[in-house]
C-alpha positions in Angstrom: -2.5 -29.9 3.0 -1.1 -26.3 4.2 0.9 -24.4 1.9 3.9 -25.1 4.1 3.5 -28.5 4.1 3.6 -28.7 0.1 6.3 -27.0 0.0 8.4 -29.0 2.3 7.5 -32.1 0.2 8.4 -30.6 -3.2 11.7 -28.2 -2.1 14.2 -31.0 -1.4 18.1 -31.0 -1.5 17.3 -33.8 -5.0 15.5 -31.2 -6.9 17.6 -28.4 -5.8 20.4 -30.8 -7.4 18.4 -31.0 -10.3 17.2 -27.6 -11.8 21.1 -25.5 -10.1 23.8 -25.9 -12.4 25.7 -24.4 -9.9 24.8 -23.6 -6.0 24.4 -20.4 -5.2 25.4 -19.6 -1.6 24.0 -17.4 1.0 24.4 -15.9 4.5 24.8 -18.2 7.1 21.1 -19.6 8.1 19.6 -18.9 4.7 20.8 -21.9 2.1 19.4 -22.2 -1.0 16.9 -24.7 0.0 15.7 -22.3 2.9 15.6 -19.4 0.3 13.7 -21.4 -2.3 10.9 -23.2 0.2 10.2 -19.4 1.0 9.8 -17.7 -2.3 7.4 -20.7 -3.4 5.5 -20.9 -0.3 5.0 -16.8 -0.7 3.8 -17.9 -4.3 1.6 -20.9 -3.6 0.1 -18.6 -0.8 -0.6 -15.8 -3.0 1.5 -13.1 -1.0 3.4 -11.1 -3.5 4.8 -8.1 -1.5 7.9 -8.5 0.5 6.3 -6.2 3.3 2.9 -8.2 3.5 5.2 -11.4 3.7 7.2 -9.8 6.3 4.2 -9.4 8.3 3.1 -12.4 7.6 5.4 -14.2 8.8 5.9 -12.1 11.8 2.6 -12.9 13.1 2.9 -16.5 12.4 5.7 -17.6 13.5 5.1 -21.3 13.4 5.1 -21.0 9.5 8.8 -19.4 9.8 9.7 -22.8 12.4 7.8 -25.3 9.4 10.0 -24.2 7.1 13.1 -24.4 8.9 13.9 -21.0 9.9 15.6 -20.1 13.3 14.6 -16.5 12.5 12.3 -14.0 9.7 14.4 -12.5 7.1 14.2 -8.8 6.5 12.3 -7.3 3.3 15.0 -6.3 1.5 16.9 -9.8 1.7 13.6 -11.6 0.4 13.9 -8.8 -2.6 17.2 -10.1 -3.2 16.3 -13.6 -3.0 13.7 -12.8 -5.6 16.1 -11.3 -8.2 18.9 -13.6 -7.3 16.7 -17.2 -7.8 14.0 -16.0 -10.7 15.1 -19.1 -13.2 15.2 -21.5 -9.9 11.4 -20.3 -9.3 10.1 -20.1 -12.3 11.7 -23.8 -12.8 9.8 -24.8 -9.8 6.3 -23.7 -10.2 6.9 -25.0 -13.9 7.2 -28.5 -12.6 4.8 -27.9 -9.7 1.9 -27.2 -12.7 3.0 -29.8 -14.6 2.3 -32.6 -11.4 -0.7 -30.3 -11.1 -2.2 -31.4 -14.7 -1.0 -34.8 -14.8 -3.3 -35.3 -11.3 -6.1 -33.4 -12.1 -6.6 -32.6 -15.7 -7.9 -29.2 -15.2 -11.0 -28.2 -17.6 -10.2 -24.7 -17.6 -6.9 -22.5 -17.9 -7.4 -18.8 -17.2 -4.8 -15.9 -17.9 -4.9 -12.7 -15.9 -1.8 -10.6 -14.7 -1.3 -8.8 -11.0 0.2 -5.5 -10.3 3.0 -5.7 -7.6 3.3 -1.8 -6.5 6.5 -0.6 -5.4 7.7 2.9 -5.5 11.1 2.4 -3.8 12.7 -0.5 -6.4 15.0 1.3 -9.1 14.1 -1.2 -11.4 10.5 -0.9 -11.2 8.6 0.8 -14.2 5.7 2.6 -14.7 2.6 0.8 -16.1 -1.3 0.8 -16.4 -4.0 -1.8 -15.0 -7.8 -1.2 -14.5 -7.1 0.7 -11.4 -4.7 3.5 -13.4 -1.1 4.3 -13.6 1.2 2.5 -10.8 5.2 1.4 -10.7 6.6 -1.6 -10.2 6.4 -5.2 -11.3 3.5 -7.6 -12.9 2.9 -11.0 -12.1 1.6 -13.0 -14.9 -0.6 -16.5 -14.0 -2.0 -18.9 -15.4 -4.2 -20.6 -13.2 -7.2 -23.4 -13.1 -10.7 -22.4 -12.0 -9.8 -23.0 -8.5 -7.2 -20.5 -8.6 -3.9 -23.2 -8.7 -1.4 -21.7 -10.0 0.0 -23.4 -13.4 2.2 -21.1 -14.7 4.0 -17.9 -14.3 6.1 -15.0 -15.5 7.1 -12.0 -13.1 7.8 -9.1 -15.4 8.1 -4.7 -15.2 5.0 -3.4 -14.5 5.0 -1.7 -18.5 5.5 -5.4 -19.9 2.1 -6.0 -22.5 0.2 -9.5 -21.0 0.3 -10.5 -24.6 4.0 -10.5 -24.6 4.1 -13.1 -22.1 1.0 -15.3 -23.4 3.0 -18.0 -25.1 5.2 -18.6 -21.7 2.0 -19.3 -19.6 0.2 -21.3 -22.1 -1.1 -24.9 -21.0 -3.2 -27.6 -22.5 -6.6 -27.6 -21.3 -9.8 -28.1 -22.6 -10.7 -24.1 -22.6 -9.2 -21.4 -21.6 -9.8 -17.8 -21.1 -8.4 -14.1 -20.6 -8.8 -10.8 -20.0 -8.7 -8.1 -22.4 -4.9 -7.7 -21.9 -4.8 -10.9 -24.1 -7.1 -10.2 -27.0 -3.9 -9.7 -29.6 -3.9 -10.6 -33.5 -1.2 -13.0 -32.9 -2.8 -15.3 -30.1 -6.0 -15.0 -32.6 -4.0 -16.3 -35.5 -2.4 -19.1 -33.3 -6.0 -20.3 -32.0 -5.5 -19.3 -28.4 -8.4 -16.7 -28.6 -11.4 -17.1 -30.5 -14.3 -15.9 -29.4 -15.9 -13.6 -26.0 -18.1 -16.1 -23.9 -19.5 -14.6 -20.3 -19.1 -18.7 -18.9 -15.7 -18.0 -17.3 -15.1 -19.3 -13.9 -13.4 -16.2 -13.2 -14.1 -13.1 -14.7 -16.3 -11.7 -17.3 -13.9 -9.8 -19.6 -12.2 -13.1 -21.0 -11.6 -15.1 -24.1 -12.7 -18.6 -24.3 -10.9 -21.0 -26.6 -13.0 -24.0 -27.7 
């Protein structure tokens, strides 16, 4: 099934009901149901700059049509969008990881974070990844071997991955992590125990057992 597909299955006017206390309202054309298929099906598709999804969309147009758009939204609305629904989305891919485990019981849970660049955003902050010093935000995952994403936790790029472990922790059978993760506290709580080179993944991880 196409990410488009899933997400018109999952984003429905019932579950908007469910996790909105109240409904927020945008333009004309872009409801909250329009706003929310998008910034999941950017998620679930693994696009996590508003330009590339821009362009994206732009040069598939029948994506835009699937998910009920009469037109593509500008970069700078989809940044809004992003700030304006972050406890709707996080809500969603939440519950979307949880259906994900209670069909497949993944073996394997692995924790890694991605730099999201971006000079231009006043709120973005200067931080380090293997690549060197870059501003902007961090997206925090916790996926299965095949890359599904189970859980997740956007954050300044000069957020610690260790300061967000306990928000993307699930139960699986082993997990690992890269060195961002190797902390005394997640040690003490039994979440990292020992290196292994057995990852799915990546070879700078932490294998719980």
């Amino acid at each position: 099934m196409k990410a488009e597909e899933v997400v018109n299955k999952i984003i429905t006017s019932d579950l908007i009901n469910r996790i909105t206390k109240q409904r927020k309202v945008g333009r004309k054309g872009y409801n909250l149901e329009l706003r929310l298929k998008l910034l999941v099906y950017a998620f679930l598709k693994g696009i996590h700059s508003n330009r590339a999804l821009v362009l994206h969309l732009q040069n598939n147009p029948q994506i835009l049509k699937t998910l009920g758009f009469k037109s593509c939204p500008g970069r700078r609305t989809i940044d809004r969008w992003k700030k304006s629904l972050d406890e709707e989305l996080h809500v969603i891919i939440t519950l979307l990881g949880d259906k994900y485990i209670e069909l497949n019981n993944p073996e394997w849970s692995i924790y890694d974070s991605t730099p999201i660049k971006d000079e231009m955003d006043i709120e973005g902050k200067i931080g380090y990844n293997s690549e060197g010093m870059f501003k902007g935000f961090k997206l925090h995952l916790a996926v299965d071997k095949l890359g599904i994403p189970l859980r997740a936790e956007f954050t300044t790029a000069n957020t610690h991955d260790c300061k967000v472990a306990d928000k993307l922790l699930v139960c699986t059978k082993k997990s690992c992590a890269d060195a961002g993760y190797d902390s005394k506290d997640l040690k003490s709580d039994g979440i990292i125990r020992k290196r292994t080179n057995n990852c799915p993944q990546s070879k700078k991880i932490r294998e719980e057992k």
